[in-house]
C-alpha positions in Angstrom: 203.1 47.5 123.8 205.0 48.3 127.3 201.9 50.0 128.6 199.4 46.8 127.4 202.1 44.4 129.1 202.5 47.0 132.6 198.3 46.5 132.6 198.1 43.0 132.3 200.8 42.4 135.0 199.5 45.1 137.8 198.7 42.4 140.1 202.0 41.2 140.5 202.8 44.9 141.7 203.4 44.6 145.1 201.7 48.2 145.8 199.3 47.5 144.0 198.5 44.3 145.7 198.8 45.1 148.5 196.0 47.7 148.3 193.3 45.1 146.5 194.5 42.6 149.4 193.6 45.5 152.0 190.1 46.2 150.5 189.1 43.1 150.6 190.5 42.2 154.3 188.7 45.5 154.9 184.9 43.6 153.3 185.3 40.9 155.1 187.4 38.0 153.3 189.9 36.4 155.1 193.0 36.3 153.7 195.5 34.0 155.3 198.6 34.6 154.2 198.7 38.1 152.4 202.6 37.6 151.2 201.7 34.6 149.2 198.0 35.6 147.8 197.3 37.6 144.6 193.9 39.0 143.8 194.0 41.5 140.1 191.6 44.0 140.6 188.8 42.8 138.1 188.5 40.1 140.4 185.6 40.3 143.2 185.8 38.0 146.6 183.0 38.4 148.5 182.3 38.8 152.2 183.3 35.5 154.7 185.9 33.8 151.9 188.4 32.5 152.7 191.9 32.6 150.9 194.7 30.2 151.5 198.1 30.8 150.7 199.2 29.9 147.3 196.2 31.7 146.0 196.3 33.4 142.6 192.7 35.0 141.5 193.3 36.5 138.0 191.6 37.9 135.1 187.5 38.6 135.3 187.5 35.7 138.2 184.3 35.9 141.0 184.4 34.0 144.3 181.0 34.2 146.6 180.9 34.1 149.8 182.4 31.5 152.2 184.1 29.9 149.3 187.5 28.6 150.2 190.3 28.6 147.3 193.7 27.3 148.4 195.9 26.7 149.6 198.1 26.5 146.1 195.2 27.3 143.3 195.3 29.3 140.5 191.8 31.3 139.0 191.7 32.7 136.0 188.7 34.2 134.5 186.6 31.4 136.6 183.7 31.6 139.3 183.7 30.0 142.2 180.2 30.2 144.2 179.1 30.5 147.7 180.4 27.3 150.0 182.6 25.8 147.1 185.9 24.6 147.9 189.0 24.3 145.3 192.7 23.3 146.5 195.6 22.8 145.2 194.3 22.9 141.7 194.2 25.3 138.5 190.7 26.6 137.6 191.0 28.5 133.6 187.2 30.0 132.1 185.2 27.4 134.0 182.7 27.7 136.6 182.3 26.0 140.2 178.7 25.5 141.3 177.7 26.1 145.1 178.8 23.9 147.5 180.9 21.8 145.1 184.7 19.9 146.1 187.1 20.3 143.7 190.8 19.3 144.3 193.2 18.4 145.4 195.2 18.6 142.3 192.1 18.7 139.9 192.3 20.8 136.1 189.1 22.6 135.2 190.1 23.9 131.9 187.6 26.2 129.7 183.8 25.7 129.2 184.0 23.2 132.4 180.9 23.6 134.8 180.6 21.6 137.8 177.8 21.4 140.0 176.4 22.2 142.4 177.4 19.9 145.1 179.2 18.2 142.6 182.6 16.3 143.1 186.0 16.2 141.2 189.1 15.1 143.0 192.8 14.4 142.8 193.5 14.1 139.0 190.6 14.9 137.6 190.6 16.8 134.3 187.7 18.6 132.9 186.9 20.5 129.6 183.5 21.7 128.1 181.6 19.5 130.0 178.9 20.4 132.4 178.5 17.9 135.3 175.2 18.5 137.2 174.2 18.6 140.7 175.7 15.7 142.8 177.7 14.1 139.9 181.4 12.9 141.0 184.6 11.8 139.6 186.4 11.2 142.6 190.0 10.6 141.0 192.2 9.7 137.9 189.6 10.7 135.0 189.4 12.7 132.0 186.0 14.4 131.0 185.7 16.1 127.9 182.9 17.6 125.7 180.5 15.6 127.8 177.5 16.5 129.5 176.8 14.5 133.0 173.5 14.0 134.9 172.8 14.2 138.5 174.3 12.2 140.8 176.4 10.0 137.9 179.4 8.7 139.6 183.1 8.3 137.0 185.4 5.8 138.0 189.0 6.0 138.8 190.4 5.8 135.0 187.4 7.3 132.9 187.9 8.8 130.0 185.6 10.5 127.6 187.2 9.8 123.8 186.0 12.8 122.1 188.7 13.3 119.6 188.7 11.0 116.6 192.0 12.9 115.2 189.2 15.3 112.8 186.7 16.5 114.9 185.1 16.9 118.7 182.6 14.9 119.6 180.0 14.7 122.9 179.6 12.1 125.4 176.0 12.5 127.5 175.8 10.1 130.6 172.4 10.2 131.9 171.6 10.7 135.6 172.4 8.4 138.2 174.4 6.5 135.6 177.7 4.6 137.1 180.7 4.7 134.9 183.3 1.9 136.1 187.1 2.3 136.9 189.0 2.3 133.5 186.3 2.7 131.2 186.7 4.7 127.6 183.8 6.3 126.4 184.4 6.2 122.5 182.1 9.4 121.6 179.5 10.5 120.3 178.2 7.5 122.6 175.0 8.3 125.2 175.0 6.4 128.5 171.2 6.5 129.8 169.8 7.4 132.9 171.1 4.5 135.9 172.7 2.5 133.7 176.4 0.7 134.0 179.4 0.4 132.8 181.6 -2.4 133.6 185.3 -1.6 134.5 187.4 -2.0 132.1 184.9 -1.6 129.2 185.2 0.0 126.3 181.9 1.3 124.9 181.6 2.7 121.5 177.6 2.2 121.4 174.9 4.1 123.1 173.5 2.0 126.6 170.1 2.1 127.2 168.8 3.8 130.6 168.8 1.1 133.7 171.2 -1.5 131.9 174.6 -3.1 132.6 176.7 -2.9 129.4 179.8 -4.8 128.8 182.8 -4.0 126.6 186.0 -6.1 127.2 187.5 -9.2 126.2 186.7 -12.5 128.0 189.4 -13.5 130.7 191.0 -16.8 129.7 192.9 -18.6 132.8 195.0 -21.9 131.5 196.1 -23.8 134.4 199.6 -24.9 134.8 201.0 -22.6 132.1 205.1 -22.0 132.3 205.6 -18.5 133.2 208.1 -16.5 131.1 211.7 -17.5 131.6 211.1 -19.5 134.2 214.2 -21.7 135.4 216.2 -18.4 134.9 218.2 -16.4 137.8 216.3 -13.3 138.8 219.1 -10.7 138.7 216.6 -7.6 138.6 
């Protein structure tokens, strides 16, 4: 048990990091801050990429060349391909397609696969989904068990329902297909190819390709209604 625990923790050996941290200075990746990056040595970093400090590359992880990981990211058992960048964000068994953004503060958790020159930004999580080549979710979104097309664009607040307290279930939103801040997408439910879905909708039935779908209550304004309390100090 002491020898399984001593292997799985040799990259936090300072000798021994060091020497993976030379080799690969040695092929050609830039490593910017050598006191603060970890590399295990079943990872590979290929020639021209660059690592940040902050940077922890663990487990069977790949990184092609001119990636740039960091500053502040942790990848374990992930790829990360040629001209990708990831910062500050965690990156577990998921894939990053060439030439894709991901971060700042972004999750890719297990089965995720994003891109290429794909888009996920700041508080963005994604699991078992593959998002294809130009899709983005720029901020604030959950995708789960959902398979994107090209170039679909998930607003601030999106989230993929896939959990109906029994079983997983798939979301598919077709290519060039815009998803609206705060929408939930109540799966299994397909979105078709250029369609949209108003903000603030909640959709629980499949929307045909090039439509605008609708799922909220109507707005009701009454004019000259009391507000709450009114005629009451404001001690707040």
């Amino acid at each position: 048990m002491n020898d399984e625990h001593d292997e799985a923790h040799r990259e936090f050996d300072p000798d021994v990091r060091r020497c993976v941290l030379d080799a690969l200075q040695s092929s050609g990746v830039v490593i910017l801050d050598p006191e603060r990056t970890i590399v295990a040595e079943s990872a590979e970093v290929a020639a021209g990429a660059i690592l940040f400090p902050g940077t922890y590359i663990l487990g069977a992880s790949t990184i092609g060349p001119h990636a740039r990981v960091g500053p502040d990211c942790w990848i374990e058992d992930s790829t990360v391909e040629a001209d990708a960048i990831v910062r500050y964000s965690v990156v577990e068994s998921a894939r990053v397609r060439e030439n894709s953004r991901i971060g700042p503060f972004a999750h890719l958790r297990p089965g995720a696969d994003v891109g290429p020159d794909a888009r996920i930004g700041n508080f963005v999580e994604v699991k078992a989904a593959r998002l294809e080549r130009g899709a983005k979710a720029g901020h604030l979104a959950y995708i789960g068990d959902a398979d994107v097309g090209e170039r679909a664009n998930i607003g601030a607040g999106t989230i993929t329902c896939n959990y109906d307290g029994a079983d997983k279930h798939r979301t598919t939103i077709g290519a060039d297909a815009f998803i609206g801040s705060n929408a939930a997408l109540v799966a299994p439910v397909t979105i078709g190819e250029g369609a949209t879905v108003a903000a603030g909708s909640t959709i629980t039935d499949d929307v045909p390709p090039d439509s605008l779908a609708f799922g909220r209550a109507r707005q009701v304004n009454k004019q000259g209604a009391p507000r709450r309390g009114e005629g009451e100090a404001d001690d707040r």
